[in-house]
MIVEXTI-545621 format. One record per residue (C-alpha): z, x, y; chain; residue in one letter. Coordinates in Angstrom, 1 decimal, decimal comma, padded with zeros to 4 digits, always signed. Layout:
MIVEXTI-545621
+--------+--------+--------+---+---+
|     up |   east |  north | c | r |
+--------+--------+--------+---+---+
|      Z |      X |      Y | A | a |
...
+--------+--------+--------+---+---+
end
This chain:
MIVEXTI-545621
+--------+--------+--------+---+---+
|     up |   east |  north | c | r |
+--------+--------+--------+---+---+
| +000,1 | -034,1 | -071,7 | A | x |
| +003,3 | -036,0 | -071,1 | A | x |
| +005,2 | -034,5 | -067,8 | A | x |
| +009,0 | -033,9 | -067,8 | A | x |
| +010,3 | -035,9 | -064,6 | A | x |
| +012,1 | -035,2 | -061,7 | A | x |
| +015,4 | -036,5 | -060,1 | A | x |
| +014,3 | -035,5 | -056,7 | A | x |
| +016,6 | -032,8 | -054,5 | A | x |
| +019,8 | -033,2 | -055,0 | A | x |
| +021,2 | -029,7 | -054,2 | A | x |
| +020,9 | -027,1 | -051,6 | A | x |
| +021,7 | -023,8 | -051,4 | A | x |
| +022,6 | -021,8 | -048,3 | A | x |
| +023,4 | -017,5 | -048,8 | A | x |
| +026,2 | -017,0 | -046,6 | A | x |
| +027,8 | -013,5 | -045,0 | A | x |
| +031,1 | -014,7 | -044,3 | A | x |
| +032,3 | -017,6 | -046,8 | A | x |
| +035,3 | -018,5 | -045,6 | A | x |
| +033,8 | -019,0 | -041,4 | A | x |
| +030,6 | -020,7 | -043,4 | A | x |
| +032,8 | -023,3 | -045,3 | A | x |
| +034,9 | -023,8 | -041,8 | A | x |
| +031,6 | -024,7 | -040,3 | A | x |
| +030,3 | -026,8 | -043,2 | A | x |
| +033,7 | -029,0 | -043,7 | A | x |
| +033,4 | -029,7 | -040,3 | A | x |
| +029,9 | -030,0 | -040,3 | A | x |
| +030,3 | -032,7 | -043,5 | A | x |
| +033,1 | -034,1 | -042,7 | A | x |
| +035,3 | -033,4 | -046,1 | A | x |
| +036,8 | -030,3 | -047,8 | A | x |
| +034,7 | -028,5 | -050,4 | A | x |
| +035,2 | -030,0 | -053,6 | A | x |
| +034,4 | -026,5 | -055,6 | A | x |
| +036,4 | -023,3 | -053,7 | A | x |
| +035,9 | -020,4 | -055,6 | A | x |
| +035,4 | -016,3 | -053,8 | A | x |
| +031,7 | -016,9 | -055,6 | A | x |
| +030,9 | -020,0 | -054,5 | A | x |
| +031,9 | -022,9 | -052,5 | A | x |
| +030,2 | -026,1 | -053,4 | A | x |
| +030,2 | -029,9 | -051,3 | A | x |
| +029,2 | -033,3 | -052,5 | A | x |
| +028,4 | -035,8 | -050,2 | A | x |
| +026,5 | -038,9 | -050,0 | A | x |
| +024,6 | -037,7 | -053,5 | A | x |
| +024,1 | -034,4 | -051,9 | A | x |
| +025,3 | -031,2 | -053,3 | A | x |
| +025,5 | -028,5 | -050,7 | A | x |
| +026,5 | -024,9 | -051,9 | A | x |
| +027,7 | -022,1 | -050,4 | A | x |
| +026,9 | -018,6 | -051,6 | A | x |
| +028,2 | -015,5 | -050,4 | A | x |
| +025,7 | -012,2 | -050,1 | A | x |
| +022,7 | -014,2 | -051,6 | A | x |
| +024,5 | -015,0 | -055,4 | A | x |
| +022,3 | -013,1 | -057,8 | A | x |
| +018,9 | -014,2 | -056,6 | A | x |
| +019,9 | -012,4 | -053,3 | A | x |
| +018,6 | -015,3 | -051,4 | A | x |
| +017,9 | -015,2 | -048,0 | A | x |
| +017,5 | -018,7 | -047,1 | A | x |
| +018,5 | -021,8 | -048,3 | A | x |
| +017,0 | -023,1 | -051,7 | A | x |
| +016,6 | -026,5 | -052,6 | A | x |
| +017,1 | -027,4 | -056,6 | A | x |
| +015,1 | -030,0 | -058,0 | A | x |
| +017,2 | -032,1 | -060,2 | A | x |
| +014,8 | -032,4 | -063,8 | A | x |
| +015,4 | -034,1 | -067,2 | A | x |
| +014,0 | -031,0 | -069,1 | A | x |
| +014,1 | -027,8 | -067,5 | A | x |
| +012,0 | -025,9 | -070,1 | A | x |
| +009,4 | -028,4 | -069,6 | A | x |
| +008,8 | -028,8 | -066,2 | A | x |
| +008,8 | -024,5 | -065,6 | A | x |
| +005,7 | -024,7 | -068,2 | A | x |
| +004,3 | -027,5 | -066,5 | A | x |
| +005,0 | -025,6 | -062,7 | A | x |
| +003,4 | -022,5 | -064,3 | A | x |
| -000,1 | -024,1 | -065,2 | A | x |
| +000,2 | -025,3 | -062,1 | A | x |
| +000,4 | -022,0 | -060,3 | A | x |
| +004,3 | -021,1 | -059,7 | A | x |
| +006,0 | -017,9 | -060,8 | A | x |
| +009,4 | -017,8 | -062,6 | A | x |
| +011,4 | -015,7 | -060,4 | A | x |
| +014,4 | -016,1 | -062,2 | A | x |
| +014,7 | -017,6 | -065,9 | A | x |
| +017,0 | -020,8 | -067,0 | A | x |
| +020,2 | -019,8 | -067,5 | A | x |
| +023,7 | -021,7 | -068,1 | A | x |
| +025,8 | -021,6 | -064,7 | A | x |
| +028,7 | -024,1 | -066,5 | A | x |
| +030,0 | -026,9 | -066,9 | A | x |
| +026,6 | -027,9 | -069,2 | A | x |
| +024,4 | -027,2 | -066,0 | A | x |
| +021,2 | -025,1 | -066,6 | A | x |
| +019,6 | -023,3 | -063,6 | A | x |
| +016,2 | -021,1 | -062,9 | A | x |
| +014,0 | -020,4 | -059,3 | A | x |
| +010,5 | -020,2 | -059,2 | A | x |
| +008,3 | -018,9 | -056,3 | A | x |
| +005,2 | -020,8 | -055,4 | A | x |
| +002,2 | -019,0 | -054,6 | A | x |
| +002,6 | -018,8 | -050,9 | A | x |
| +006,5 | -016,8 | -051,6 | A | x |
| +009,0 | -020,0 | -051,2 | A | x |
| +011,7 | -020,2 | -053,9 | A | x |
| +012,2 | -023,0 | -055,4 | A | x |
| +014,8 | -024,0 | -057,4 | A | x |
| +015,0 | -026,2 | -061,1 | A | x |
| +018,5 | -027,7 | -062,6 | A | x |
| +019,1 | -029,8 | -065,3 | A | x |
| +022,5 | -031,1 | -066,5 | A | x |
| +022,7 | -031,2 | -069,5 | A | x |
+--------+--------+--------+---+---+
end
């Protein structure tokens, strides 16, 4: 069986109650204004890093951060986390601007995300 590769972790999600005290801390924290600024989501890039805000927990009502494995073929490699063990906790689905995302939960509870550009 040939396995889909990965990009490593490239982006990092942090749920947020406040966004607009969050992105003060993270611009200072960074050192650079957010490059995405939106009421849904504020979004940094910085030294190859993504870092995203998202207020009340986005629609996977996270409640920690969640790190996104960057992958060649999504569809792929959540068969190929599956067999291994992992349950999809939320499906691929198309977040814009060609990017596909879905979470998984290993089998000790941790979310996990997947994202591939397309």
């Amino acid at each position: 069986m040939t396995r889909s590769s990965t990009k490593g972790i490239k982006t990092v999600l942090h749920p947020v109650s406040d966004l607009e005290t969050a992105k003060a801390v993270y611009t200072a924290l960074i050192g650079i204004p957010p490059q995405s600024d939106a009421d849904f989501y504020v979004g940094f890039e910085a030294e190859g890093q993504h870092i995203g805000l998202v207020p009340g927990g986005g629609p996977q009502g996270m409640t920690s951060p969640v790190a996104y494995w960057h992958v060649s073929d999504i569809g792929a490699k959540l068969a190929e986390v599956t067999d291994g063990g992992a349950t999809v906790h939320e499906p691929p689905r198309d977040v814009g601007g060609g990017r596909v995302v879905a979470t998984i939960t290993d089998p000790d509870g941790n979310v996990l995300g997947l994202t591939q550009d397309r």
